[in-house]
C-alpha positions as CSV (number, residue, x, y, z in Angstrom):
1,X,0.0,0.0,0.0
2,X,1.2,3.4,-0.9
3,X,2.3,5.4,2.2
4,X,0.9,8.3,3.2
5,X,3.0,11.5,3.5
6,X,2.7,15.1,4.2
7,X,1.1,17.0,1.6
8,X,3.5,19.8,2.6
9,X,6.8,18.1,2.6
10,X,6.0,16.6,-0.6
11,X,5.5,20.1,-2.4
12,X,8.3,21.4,-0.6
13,X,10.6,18.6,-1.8
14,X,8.9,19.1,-5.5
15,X,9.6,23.0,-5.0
16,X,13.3,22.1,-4.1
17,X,14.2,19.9,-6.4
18,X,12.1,20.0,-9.8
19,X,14.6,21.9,-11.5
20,X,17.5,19.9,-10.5
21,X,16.2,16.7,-12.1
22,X,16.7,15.6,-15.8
23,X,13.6,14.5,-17.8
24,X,13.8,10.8,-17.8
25,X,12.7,9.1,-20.8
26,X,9.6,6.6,-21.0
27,X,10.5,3.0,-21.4
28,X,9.2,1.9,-24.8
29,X,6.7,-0.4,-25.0
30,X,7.2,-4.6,-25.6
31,X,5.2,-7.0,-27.1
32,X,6.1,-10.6,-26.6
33,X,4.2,-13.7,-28.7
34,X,3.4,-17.3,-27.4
35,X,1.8,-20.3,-29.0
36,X,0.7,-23.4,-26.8
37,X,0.0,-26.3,-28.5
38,X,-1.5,-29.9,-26.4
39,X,-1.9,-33.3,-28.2
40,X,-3.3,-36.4,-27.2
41,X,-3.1,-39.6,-28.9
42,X,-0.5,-42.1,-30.0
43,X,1.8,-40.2,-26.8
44,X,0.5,-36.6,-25.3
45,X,2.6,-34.1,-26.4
46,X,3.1,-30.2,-25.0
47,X,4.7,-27.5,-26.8
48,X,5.3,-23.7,-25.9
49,X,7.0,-21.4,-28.3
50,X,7.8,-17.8,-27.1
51,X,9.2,-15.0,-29.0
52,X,10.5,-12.4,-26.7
53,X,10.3,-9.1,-27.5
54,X,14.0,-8.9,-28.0
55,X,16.2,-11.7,-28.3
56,X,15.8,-15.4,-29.5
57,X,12.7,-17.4,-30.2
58,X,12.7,-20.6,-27.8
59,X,10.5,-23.8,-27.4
60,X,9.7,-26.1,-24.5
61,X,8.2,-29.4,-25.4
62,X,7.0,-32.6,-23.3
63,X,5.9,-36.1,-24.8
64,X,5.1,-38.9,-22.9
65,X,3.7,-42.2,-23.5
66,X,2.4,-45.2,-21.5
67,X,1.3,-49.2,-21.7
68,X,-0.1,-51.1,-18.5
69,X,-1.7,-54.6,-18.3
70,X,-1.1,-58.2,-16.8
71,X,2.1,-59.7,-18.0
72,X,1.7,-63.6,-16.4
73,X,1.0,-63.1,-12.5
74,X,2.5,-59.4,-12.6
75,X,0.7,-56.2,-13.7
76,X,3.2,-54.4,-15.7
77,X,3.5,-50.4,-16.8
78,X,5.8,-49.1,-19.0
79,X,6.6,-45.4,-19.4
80,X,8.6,-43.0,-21.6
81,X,9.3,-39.3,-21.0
82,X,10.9,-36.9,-23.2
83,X,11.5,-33.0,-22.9
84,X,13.0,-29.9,-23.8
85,X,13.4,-26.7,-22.7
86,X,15.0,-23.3,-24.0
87,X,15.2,-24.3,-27.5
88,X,16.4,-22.7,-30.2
89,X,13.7,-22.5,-32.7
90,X,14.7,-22.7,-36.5
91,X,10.9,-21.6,-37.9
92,X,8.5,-19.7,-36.6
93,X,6.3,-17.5,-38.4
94,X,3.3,-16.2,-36.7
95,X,-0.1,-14.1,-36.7
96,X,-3.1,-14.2,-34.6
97,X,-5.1,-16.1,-37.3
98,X,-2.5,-18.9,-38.2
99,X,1.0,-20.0,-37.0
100,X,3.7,-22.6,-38.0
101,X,6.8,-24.2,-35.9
102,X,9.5,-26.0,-37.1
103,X,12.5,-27.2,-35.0
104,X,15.2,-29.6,-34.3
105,X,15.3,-30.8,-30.6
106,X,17.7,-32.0,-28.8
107,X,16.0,-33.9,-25.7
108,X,16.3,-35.7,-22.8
109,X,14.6,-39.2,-22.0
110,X,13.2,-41.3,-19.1
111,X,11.7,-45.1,-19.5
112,X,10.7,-46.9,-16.4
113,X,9.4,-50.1,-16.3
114,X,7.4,-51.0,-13.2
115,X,6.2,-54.7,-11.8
116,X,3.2,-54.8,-9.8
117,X,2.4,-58.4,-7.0
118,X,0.2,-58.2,-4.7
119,X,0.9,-54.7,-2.7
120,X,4.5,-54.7,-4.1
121,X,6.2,-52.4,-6.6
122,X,9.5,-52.9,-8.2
123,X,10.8,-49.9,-10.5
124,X,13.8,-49.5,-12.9
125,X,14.5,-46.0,-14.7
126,X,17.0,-45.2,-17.8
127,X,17.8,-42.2,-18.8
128,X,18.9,-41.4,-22.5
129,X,18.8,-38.6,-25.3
130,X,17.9,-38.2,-28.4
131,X,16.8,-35.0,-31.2
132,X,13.3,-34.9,-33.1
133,X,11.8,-32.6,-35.9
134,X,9.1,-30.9,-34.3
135,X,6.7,-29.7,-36.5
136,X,3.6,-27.8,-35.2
137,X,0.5,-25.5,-37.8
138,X,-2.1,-23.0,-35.5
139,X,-5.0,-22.6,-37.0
140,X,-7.4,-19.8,-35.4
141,X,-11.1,-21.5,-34.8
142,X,-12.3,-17.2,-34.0
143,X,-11.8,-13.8,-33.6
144,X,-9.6,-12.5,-31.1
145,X,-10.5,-11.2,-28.0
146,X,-8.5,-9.1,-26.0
147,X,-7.7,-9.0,-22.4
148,X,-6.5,-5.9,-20.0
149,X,-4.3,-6.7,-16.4
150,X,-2.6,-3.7,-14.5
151,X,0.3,-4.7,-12.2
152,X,0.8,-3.8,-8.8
153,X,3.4,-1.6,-9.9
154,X,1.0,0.4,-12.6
155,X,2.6,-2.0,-15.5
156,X,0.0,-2.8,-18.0
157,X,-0.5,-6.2,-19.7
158,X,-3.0,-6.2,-22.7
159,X,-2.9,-10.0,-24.2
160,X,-5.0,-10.3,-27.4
161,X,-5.7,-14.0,-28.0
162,X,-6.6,-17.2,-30.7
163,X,-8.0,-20.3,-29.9
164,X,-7.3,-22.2,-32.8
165,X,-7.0,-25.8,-33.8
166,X,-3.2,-27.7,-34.1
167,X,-1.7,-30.3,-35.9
168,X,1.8,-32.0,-35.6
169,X,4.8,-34.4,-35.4
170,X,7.3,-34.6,-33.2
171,X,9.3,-37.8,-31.4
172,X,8.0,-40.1,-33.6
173,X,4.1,-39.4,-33.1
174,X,1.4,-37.5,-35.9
175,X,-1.1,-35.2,-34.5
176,X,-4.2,-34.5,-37.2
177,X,-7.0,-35.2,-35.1
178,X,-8.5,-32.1,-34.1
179,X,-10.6,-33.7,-31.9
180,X,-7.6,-34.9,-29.3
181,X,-5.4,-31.5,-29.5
182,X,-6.4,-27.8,-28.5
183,X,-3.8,-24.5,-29.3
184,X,-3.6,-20.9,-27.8
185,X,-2.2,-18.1,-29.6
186,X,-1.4,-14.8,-28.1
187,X,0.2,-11.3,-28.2
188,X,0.9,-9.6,-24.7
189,X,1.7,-5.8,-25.2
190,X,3.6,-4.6,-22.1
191,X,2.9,-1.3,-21.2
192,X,5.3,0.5,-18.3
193,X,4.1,2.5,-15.9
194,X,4.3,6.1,-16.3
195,X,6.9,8.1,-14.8
């Protein structure tokens, strides 16, 4: 909460030192772009794209898959994770209305394999890499719509926004059901507070 203060002392410090101060100039405004992109089927799969007002465009991703069922007198699960983060992206070209991804990713790998008797469980884990194509197309389902957020500071956040449709590859998996899959697209214009 702001503190209150003297209405005095805070015209006599403006009196006193208005003309010693330079003008400081406003910080320019940013605008950032993301696109979120879920897939379920034949593995899920989770991808985030963001291109930073400045700097490099970067992807995280997430795929996992897994099979359980009775193997003999155990009940068996098998799992595989793989992920990415901070990566490099070598396409992206993007509007509110449509967007397309393409990128080579290095990832990491977990597969665990658990047996299941009576109440006991017995786990292994590996851990591996490996690199996929990812490949991911945005398709906008309606207009934008447009959202306003003011910071606690007085920074402004207006985020203008796409559901859309997706479709994909990526560690060995096609996405073209639309049914099983859901994307966001979405520009965030940052606004600083005055000075």
């Amino acid at each position: 909460m702001i503190r209150l203060r003297s209405i005095l002392a805070v015209a006599g410090a403006a009196v006193a030192t208005t003309a010693a101060l330079p003008a400081t100039p406003a910080a320019a405004d940013t605008v950032d772009r993301y696109a979120h992109a879920h897939f379920d089927g034949a593995g899920s799969m989770y991808v985030d794209v963001h291109r930073p007002a400045t700097g490099a465009t970067t992807v995280d991703v997430e795929w996992q898959d897994s099979t359980c069922g009775p193997v003999g007198d155990l009940y068996v699960c098998d799992s595989v994770s793989r992920r990415a983060y901070d990566v490099p992206v070598t396409r992206f070209a993007f509007s509110l209305s449509e967007a397309n991804l393409a990128a080579t990713v290095p990832y990491r790998e977990t597969r665990r394999h658990c047996e299941f008797v009576d109440e006991t469980e017995n786990c292994t884990e590996e851990t591996g890499a490996g690199t996929t194509t990812l490949r991911v197309t945005w398709t906008a389902t309606a207009e934008p719509y447009r959202e306003r957020y003011t910071g606690e500071d007085g920074t402004v956040y207006i985020t203008t926004r796409s559901d859309t449709t997706v479709s994909g590859s990526g560690f060995g998996s096609t996405y073209d059901d639309p049914t099983n899959s859901f994307g966001v697209l979405s520009r965030v214009r940052t606004i600083p507070p005055a000075a």
